[in-house]
Backbone of each chain as ProteinMPNN parsed JSONL, in Angstrom:
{"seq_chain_A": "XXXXXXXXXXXXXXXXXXXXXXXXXXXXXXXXXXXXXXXXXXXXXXXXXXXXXXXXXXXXXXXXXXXXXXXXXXXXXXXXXXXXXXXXXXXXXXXXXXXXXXXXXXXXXXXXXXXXXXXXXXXXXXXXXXXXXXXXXXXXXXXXXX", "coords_chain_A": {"N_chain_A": [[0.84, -1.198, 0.0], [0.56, 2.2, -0.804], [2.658, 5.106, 0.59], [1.879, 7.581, 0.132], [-1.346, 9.629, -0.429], [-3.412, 9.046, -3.138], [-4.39, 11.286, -4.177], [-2.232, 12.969, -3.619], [-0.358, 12.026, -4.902], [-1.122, 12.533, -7.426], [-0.271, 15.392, -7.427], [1.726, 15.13, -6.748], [3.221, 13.822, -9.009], [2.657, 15.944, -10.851], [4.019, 17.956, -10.445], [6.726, 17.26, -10.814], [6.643, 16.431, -13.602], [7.699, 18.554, -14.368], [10.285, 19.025, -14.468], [13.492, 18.751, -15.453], [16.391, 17.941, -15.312], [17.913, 14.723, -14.721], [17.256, 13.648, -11.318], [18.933, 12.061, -8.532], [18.656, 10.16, -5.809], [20.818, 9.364, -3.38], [20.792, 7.1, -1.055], [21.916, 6.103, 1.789], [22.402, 3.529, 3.876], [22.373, 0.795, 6.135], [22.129, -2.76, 7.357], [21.881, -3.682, 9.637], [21.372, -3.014, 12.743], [19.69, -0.423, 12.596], [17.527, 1.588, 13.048], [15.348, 3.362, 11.271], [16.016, 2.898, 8.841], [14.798, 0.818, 7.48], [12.261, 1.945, 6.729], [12.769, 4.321, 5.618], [13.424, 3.503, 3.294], [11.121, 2.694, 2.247], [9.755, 4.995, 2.064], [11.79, 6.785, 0.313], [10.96, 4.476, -2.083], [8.326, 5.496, -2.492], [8.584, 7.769, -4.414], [10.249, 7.184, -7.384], [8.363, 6.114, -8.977], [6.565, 7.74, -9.247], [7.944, 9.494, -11.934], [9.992, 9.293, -14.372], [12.301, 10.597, -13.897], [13.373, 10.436, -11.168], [15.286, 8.51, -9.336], [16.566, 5.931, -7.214], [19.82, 5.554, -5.311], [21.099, 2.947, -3.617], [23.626, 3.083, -1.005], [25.929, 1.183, 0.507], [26.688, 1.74, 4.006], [28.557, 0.5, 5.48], [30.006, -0.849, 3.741], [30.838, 0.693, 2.038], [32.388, 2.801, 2.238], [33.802, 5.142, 1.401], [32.476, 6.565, -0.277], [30.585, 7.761, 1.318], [32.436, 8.866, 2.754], [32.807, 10.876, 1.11], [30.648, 12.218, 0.408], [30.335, 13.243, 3.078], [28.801, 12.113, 5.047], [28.201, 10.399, 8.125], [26.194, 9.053, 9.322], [23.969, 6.595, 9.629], [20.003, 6.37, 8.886], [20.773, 8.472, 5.419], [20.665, 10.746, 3.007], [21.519, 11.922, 0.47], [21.368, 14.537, -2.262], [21.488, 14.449, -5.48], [22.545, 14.923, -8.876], [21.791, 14.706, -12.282], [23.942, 16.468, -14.946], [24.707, 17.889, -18.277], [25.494, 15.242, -19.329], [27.388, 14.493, -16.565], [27.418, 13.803, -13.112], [26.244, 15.604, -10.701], [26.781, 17.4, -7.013], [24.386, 18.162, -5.171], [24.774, 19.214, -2.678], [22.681, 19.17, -0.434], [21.345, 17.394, 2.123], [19.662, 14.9, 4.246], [19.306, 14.009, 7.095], [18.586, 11.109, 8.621], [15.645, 9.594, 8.711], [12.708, 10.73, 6.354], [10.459, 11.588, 7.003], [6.858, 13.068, 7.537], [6.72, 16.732, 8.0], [9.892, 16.829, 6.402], [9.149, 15.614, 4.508], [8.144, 17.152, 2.863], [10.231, 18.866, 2.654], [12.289, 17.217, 1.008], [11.147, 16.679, -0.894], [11.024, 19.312, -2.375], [13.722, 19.703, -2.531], [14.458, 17.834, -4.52], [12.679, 18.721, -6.581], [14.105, 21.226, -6.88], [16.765, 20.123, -7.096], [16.296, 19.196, -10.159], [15.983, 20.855, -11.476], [14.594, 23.323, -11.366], [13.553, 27.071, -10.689], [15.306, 28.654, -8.074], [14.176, 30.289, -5.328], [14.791, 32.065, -3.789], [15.686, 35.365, -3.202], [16.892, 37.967, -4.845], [18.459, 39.633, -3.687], [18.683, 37.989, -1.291], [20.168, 35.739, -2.565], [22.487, 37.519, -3.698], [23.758, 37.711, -1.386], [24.231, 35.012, -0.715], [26.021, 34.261, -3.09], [27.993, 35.769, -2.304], [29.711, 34.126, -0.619], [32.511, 33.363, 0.766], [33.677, 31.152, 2.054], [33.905, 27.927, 3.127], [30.794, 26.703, 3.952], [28.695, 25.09, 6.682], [25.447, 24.12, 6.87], [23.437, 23.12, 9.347], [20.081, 21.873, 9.856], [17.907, 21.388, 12.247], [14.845, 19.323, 12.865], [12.199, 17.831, 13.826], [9.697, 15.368, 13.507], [6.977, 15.99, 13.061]], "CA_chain_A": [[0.0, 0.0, 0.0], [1.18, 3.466, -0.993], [2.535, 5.581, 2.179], [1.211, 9.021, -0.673], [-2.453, 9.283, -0.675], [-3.672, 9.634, -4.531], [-4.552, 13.059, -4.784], [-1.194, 13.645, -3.267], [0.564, 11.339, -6.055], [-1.392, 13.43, -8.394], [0.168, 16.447, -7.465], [3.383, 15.3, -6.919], [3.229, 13.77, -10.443], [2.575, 16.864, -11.671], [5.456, 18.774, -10.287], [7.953, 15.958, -11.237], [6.854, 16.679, -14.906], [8.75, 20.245, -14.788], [11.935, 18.442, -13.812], [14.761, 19.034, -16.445], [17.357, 17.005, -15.053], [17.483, 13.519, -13.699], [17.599, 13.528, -9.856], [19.446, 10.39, -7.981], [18.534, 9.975, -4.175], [21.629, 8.408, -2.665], [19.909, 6.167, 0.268], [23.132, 5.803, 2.49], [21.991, 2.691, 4.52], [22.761, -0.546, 6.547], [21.157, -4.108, 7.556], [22.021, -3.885, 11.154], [21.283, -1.477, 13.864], [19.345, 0.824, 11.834], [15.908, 1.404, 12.973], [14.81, 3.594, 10.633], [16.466, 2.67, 7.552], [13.679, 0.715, 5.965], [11.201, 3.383, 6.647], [13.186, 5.524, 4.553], [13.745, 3.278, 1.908], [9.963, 2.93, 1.913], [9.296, 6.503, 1.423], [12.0, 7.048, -0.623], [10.363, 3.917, -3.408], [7.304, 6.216, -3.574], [8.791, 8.389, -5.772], [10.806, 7.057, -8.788], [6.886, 5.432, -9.984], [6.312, 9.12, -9.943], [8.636, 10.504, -12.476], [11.38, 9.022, -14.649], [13.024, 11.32, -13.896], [13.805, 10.091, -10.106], [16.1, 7.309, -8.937], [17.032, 5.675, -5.729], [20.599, 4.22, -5.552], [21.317, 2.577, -2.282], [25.031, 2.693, -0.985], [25.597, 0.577, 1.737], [27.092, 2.67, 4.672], [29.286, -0.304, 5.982], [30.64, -1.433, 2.637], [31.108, 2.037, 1.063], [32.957, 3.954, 3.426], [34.371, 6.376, 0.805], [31.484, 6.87, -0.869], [30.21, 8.191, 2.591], [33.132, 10.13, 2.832], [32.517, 11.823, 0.054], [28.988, 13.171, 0.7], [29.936, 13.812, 4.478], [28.041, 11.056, 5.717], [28.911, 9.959, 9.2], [25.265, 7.903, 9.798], [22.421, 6.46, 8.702], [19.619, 6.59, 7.169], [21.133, 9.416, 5.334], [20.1, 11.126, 1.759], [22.194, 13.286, -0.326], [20.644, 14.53, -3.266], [22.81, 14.541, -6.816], [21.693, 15.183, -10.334], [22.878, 15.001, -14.009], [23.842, 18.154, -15.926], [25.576, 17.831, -19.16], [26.486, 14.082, -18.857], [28.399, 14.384, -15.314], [26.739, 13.439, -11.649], [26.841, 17.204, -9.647], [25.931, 17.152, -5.805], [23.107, 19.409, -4.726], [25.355, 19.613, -1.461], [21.714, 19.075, 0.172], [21.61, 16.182, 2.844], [18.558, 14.562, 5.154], [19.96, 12.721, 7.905], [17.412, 10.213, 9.716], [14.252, 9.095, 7.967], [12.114, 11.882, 5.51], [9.076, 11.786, 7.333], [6.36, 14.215, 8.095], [7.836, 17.747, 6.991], [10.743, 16.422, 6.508], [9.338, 15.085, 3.536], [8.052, 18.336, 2.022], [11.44, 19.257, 1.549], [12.994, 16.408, 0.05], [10.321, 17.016, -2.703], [12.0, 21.11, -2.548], [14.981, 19.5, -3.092], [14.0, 17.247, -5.94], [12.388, 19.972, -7.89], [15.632, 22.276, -7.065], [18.303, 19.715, -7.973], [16.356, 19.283, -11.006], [15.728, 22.205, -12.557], [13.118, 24.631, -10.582], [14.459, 27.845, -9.909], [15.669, 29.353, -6.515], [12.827, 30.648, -4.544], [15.482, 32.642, -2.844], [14.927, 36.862, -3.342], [17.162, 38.571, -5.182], [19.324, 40.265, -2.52], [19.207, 36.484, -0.676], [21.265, 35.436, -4.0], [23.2, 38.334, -4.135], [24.646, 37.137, -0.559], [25.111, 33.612, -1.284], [26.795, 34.614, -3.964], [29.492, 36.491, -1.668], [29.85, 33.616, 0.732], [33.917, 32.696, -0.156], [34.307, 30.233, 2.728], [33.193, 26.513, 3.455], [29.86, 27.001, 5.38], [27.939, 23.973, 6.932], [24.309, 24.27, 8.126], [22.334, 22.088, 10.188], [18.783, 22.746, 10.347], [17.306, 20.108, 13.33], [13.488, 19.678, 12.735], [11.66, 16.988, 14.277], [8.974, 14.648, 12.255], [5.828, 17.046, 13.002]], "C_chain_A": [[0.879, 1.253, 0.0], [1.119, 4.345, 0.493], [2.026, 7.097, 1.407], [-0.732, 8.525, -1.055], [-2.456, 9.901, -2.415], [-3.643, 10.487, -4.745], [-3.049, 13.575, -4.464], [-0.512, 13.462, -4.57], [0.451, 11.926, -7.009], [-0.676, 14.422, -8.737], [1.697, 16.648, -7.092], [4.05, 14.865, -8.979], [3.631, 14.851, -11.46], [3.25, 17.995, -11.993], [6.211, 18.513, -10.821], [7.792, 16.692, -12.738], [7.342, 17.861, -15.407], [9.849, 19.897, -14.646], [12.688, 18.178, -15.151], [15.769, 18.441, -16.72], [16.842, 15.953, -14.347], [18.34, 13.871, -12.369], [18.046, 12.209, -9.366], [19.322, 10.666, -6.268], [19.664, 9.211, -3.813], [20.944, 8.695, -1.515], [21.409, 5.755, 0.694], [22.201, 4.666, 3.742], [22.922, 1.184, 5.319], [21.483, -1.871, 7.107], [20.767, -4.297, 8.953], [21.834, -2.697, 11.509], [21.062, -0.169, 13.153], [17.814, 0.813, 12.082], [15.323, 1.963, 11.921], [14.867, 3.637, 9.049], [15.371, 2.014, 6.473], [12.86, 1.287, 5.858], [11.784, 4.038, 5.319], [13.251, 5.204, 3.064], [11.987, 3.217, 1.6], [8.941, 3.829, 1.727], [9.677, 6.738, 0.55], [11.779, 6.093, -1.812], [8.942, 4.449, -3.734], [7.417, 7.154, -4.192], [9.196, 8.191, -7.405], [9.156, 6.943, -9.916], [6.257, 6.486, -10.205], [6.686, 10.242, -10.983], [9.851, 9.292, -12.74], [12.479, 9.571, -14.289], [14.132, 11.253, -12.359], [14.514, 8.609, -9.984], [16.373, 7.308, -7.459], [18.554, 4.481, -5.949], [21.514, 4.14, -4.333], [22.999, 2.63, -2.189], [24.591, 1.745, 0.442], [26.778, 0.852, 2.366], [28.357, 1.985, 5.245], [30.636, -0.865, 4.726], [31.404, -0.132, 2.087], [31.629, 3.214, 1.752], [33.242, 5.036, 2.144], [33.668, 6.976, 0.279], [30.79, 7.55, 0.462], [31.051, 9.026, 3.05], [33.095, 11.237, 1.622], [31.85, 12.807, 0.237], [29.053, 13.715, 1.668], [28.798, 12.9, 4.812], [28.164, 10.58, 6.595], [27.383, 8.627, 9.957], [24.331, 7.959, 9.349], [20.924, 6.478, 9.373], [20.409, 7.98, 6.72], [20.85, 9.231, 3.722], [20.944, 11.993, 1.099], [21.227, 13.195, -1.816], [21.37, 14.877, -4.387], [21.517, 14.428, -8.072], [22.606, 15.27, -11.57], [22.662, 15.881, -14.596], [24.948, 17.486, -17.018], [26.569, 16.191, -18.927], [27.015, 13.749, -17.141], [27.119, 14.661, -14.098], [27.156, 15.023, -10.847], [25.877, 16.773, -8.037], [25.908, 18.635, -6.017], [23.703, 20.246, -3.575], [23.929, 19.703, -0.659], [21.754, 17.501, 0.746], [20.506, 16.225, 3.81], [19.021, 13.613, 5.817], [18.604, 12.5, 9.041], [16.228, 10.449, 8.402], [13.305, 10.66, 7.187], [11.203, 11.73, 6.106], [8.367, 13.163, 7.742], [7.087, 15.676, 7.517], [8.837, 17.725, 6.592], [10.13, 16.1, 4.426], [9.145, 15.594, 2.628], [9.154, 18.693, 1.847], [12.449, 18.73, 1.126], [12.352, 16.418, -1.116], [11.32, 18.353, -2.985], [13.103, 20.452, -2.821], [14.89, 18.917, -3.956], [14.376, 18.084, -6.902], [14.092, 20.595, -7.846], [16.313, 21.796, -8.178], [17.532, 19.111, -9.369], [15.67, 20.254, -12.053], [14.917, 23.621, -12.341], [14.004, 25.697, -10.204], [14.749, 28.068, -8.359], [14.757, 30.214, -6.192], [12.874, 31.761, -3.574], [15.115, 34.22, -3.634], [16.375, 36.998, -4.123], [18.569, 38.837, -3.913], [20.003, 39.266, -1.437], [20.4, 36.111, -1.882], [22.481, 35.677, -3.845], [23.906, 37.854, -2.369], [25.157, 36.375, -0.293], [25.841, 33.892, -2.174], [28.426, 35.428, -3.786], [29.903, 36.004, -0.549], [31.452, 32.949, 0.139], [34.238, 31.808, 0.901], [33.595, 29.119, 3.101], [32.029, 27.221, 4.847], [29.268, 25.345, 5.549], [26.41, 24.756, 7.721], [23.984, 23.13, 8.372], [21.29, 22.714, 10.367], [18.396, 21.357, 11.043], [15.836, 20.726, 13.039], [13.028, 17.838, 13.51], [9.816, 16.734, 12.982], [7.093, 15.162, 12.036], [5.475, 18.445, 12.924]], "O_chain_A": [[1.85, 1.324, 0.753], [0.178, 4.399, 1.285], [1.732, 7.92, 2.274], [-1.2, 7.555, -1.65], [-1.789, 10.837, -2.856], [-2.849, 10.856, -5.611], [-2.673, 14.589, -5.052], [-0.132, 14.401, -5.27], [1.434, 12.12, -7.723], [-0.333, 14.628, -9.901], [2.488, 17.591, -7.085], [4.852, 15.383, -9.756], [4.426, 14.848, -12.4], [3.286, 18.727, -12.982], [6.715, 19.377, -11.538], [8.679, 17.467, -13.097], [7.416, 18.175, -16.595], [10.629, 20.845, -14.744], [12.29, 17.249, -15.854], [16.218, 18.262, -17.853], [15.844, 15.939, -13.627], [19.518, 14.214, -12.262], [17.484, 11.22, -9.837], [20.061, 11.473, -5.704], [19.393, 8.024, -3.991], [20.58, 9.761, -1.017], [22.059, 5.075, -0.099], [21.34, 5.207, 4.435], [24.003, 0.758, 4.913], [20.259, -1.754, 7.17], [19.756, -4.837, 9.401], [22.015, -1.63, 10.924], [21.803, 0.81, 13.067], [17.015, 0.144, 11.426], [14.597, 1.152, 11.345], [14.098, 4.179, 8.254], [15.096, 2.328, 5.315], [12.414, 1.327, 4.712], [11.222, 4.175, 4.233], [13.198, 5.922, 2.065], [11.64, 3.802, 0.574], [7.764, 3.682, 1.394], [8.918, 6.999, -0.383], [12.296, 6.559, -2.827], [8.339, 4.149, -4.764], [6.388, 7.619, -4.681], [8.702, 8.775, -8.37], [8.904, 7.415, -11.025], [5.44, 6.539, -11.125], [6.197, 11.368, -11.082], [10.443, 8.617, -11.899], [13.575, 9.018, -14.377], [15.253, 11.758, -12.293], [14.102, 7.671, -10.666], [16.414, 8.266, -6.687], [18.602, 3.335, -6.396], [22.408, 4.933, -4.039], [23.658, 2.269, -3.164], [23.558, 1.624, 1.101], [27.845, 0.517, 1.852], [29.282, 2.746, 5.53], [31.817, -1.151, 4.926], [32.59, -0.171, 1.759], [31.225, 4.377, 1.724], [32.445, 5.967, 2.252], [33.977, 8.163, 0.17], [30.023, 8.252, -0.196], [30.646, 9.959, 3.743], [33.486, 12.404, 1.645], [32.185, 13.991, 0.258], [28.274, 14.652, 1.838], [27.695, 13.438, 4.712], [28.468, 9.478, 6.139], [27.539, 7.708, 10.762], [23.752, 8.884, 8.779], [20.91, 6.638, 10.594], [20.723, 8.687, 7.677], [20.789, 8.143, 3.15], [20.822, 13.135, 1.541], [20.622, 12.238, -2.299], [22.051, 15.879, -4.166], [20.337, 14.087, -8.156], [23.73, 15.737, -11.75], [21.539, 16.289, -14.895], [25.855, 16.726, -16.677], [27.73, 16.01, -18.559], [26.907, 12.602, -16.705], [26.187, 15.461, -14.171], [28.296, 15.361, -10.53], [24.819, 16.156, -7.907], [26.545, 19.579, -6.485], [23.45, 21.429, -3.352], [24.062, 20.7, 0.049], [22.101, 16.551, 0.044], [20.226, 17.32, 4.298], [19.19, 12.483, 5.361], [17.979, 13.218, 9.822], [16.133, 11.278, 7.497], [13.477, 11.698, 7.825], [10.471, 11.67, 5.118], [8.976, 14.147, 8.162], [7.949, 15.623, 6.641], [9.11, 18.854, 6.185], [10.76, 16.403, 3.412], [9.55, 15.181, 1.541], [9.351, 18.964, 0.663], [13.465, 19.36, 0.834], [12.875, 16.205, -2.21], [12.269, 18.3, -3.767], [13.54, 20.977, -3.845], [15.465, 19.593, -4.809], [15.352, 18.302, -7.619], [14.993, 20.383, -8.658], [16.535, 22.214, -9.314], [18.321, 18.318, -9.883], [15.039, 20.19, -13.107], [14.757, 24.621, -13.041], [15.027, 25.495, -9.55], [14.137, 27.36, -7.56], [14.564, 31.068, -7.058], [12.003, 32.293, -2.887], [14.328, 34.227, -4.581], [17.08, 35.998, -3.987], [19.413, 38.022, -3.539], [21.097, 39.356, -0.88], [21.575, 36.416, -1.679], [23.416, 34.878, -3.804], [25.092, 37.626, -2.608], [26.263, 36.399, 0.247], [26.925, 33.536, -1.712], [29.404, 35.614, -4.509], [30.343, 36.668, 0.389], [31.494, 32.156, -0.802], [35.423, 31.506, 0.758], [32.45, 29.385, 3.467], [32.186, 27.801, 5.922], [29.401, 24.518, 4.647], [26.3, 25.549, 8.657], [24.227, 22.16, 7.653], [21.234, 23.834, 10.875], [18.565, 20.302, 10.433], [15.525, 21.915, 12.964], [13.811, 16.888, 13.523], [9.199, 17.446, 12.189], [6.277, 14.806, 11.186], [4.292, 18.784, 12.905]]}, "seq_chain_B": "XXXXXXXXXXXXXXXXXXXXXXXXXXXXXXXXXXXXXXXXXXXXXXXXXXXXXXXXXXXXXXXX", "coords_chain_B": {"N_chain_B": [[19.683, 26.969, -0.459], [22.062, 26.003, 0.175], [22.323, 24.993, -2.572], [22.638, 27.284, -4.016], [24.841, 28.441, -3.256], [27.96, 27.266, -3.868], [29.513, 27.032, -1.939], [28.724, 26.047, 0.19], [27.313, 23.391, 2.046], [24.193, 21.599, 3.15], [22.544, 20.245, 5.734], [19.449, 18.338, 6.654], [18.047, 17.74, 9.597], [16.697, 14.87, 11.504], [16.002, 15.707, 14.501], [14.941, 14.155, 16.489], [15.632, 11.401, 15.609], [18.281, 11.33, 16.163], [19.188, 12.037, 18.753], [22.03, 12.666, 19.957], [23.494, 14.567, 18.774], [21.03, 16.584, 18.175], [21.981, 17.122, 21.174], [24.43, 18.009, 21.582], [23.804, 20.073, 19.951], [22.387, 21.669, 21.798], [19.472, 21.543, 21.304], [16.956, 22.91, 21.599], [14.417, 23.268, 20.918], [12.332, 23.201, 17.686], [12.472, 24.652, 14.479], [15.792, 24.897, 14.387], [18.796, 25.683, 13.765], [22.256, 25.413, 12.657], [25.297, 26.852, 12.254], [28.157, 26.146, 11.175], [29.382, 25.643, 13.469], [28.974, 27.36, 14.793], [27.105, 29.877, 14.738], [23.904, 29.949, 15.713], [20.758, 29.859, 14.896], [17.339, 30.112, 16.278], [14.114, 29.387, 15.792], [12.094, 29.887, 12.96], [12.701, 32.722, 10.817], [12.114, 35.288, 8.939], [13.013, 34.913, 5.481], [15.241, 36.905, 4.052], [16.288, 38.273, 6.709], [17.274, 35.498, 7.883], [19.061, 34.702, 6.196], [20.765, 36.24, 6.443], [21.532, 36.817, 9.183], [22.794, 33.844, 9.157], [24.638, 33.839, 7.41], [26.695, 36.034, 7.752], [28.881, 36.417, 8.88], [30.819, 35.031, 6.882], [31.185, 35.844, 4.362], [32.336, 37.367, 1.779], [33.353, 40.952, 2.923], [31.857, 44.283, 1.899], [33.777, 46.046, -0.733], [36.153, 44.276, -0.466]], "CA_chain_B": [[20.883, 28.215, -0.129], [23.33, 25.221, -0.64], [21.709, 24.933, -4.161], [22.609, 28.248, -4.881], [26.24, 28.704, -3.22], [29.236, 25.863, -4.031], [30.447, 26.855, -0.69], [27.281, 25.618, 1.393], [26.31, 21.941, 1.967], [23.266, 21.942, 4.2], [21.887, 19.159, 6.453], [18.31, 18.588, 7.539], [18.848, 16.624, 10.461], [16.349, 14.402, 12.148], [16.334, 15.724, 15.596], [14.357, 12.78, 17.724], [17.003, 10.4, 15.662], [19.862, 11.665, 16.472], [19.455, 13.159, 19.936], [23.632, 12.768, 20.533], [23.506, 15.699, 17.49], [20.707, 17.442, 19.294], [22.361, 17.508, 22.31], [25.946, 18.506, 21.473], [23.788, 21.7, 19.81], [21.633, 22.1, 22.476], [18.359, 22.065, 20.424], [15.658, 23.082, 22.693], [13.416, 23.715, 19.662], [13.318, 23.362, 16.215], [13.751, 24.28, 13.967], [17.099, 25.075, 15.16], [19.657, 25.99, 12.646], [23.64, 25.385, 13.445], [26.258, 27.454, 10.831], [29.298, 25.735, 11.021], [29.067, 25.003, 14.688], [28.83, 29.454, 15.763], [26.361, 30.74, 14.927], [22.862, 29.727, 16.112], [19.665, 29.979, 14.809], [16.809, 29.327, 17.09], [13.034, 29.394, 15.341], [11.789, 30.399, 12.052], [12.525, 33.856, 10.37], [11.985, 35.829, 7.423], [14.353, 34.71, 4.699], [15.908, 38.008, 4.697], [17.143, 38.003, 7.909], [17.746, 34.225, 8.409], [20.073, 34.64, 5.014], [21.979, 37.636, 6.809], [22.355, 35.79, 10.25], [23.128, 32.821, 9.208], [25.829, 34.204, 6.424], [26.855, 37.311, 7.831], [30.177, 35.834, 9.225], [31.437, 34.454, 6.005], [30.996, 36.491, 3.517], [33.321, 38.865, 1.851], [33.145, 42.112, 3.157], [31.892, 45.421, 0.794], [34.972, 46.646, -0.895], [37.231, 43.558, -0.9]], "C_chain_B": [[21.792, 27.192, -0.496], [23.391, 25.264, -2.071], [22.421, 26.371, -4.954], [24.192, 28.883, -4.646], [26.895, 27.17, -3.577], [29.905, 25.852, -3.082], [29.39, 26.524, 0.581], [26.681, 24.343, 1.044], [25.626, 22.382, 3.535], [22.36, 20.382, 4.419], [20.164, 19.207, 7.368], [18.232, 17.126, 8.341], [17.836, 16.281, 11.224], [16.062, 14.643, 13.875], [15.746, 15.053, 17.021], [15.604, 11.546, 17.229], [17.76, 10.294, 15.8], [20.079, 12.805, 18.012], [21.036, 13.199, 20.279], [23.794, 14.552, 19.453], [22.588, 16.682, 18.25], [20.909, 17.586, 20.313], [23.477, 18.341, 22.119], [25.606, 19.79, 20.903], [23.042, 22.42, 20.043], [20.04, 22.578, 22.449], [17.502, 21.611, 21.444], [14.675, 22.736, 22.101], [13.505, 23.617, 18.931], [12.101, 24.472, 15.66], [14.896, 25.221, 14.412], [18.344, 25.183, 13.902], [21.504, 26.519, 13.161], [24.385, 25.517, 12.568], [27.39, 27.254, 11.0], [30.171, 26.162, 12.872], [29.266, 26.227, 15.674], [28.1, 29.727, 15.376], [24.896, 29.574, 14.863], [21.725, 30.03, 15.854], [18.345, 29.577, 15.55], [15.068, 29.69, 16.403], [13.472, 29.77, 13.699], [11.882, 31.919, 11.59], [12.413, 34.077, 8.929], [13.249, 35.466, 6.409], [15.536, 35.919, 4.553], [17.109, 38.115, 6.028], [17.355, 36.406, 8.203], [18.766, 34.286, 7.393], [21.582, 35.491, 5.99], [22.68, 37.089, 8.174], [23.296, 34.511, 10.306], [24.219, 32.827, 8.235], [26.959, 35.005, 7.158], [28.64, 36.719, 8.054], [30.797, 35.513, 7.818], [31.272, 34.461, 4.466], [31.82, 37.349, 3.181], [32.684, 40.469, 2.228], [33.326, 43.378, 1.879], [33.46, 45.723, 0.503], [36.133, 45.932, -1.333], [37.127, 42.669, -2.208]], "O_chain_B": [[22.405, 27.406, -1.542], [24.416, 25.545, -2.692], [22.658, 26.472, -6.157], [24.746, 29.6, -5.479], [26.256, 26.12, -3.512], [30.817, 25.038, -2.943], [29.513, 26.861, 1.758], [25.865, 24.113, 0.152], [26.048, 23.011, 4.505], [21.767, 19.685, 3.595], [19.843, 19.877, 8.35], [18.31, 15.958, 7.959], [17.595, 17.222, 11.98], [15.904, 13.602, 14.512], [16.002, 15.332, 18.192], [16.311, 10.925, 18.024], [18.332, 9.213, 15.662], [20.749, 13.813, 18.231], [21.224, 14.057, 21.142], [24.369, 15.523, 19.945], [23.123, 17.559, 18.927], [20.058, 18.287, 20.86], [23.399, 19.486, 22.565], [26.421, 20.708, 21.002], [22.694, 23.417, 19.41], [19.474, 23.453, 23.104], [17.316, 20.516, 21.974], [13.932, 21.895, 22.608], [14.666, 23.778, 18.557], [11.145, 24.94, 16.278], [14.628, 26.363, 14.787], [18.387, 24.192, 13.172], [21.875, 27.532, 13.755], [24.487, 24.551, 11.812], [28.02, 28.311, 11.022], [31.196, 26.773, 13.174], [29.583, 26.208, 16.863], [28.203, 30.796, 15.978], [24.86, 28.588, 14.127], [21.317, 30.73, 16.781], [18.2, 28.363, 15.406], [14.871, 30.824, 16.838], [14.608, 29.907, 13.245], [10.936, 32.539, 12.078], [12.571, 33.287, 7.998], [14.394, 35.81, 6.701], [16.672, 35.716, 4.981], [18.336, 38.038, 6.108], [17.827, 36.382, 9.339], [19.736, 33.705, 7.88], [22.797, 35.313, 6.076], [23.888, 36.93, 8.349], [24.181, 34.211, 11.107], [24.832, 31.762, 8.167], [28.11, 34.572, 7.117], [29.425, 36.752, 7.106], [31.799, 36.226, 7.86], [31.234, 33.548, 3.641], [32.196, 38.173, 4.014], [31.645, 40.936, 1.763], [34.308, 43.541, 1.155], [34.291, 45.647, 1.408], [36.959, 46.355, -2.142], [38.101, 42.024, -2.596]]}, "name": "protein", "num_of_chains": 2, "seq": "XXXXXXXXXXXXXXXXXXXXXXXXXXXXXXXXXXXXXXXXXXXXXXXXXXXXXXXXXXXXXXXXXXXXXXXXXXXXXXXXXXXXXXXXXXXXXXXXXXXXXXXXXXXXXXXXXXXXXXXXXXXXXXXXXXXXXXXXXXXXXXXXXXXXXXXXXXXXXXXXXXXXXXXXXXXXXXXXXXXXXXXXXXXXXXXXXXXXXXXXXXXXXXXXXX"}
């Protein structure tokens, strides 16, 4: 049974079909001592059936250490979001650590759309300050699943 | 905002799954927003000002 009610699927459907580039969900996961790992993978398989344009491609967090160093990955479940431009895999540099649920999951869709093709939602003057950030930043935004 | 700088990866971080993470950054509340482990965001603001707080540090300064 679908964890998206229909009308939702509808309207995620319908977003998806503005999407430009293909999006790839890396699902950073393990078998053991992961409570919420298959949750996640069972959120994140109701999307691809929404959109060619989506993929899910599991690493496995134990096996793939470098691949986890890569993304900045230190535990799971964990999500980075990557996309194809011109041939070549680019990260979004956008990351969901612990399970997408609940709002959580509204903006793994926002990131979707983003990393494939939707503009920036950001103002003008927001831009114009990202745009003059010259040093490694990290955020963390902590949200809880309601 | 990561999306739109190459110098900003940004984490949305679970904070019931990872209470060792919400503890170490004292998240009372969320959403809670932690900029490269100084500066502190604590609720929701206007993009505007959450851009300017949460940058302001690491940004070149007018002029240079």
């Amino acid at each position: 049974m679908s964890l998206i009610t229909p009308a939702d699927q509808t309207k995620l459907t319908e977003a998806f079909a503005d999407l430009t580039r293909s999006v790839t969900l890396l699902f950073f996961t393990q078998t053991l001592d992961c409570e919420t790992c298959l949750q996640t993978r069972q959120i994140l398989d109701e999307l691809p059936p929404l959109s060619g344009r989506i993929a899910i491609e599991e690493v496995n967090f134990v096996l793939e250490k470098d691949k986890a160093a890569q993304y900045g990955i230190d535990r799971v479940p964990a999500i980075a979001v990557v996309y194809d431009e011109a041939g070549e895999r680019r990260d979004s540099r956008i990351r969901f650590l612990g399970a997408p649920a609940g709002y959580e999951f509204v903006s793994l869709i926002q990131a979707v759309l983003l990393a494939g093709g939707r503009s920036s939602n950001l103002s003008a003057p927001s831009l114009a300050h990202l745009a003059a950030v010259d040093k490694p930043v990290t955020m963390q935004v902590f949200t809880t699943p309601t | 905002m990561a999306f739109a700088s190459p110098h900003i990866t940004a984490y949305a971080v679970e904070a019931t799954e990872y209470p060792d993470l919400a503890r170490r950054y004292r998240v009372t509340g969320v959403p809670k927003t932690v900029v490269n482990e100084t500066v502190e965001i604590l609720g929701a603001l206007p993009e505007p000002d959450f851009v300017t707080q949460a940058l302001s540090e690491f940004t070149m300064k007018d002029g240079n």
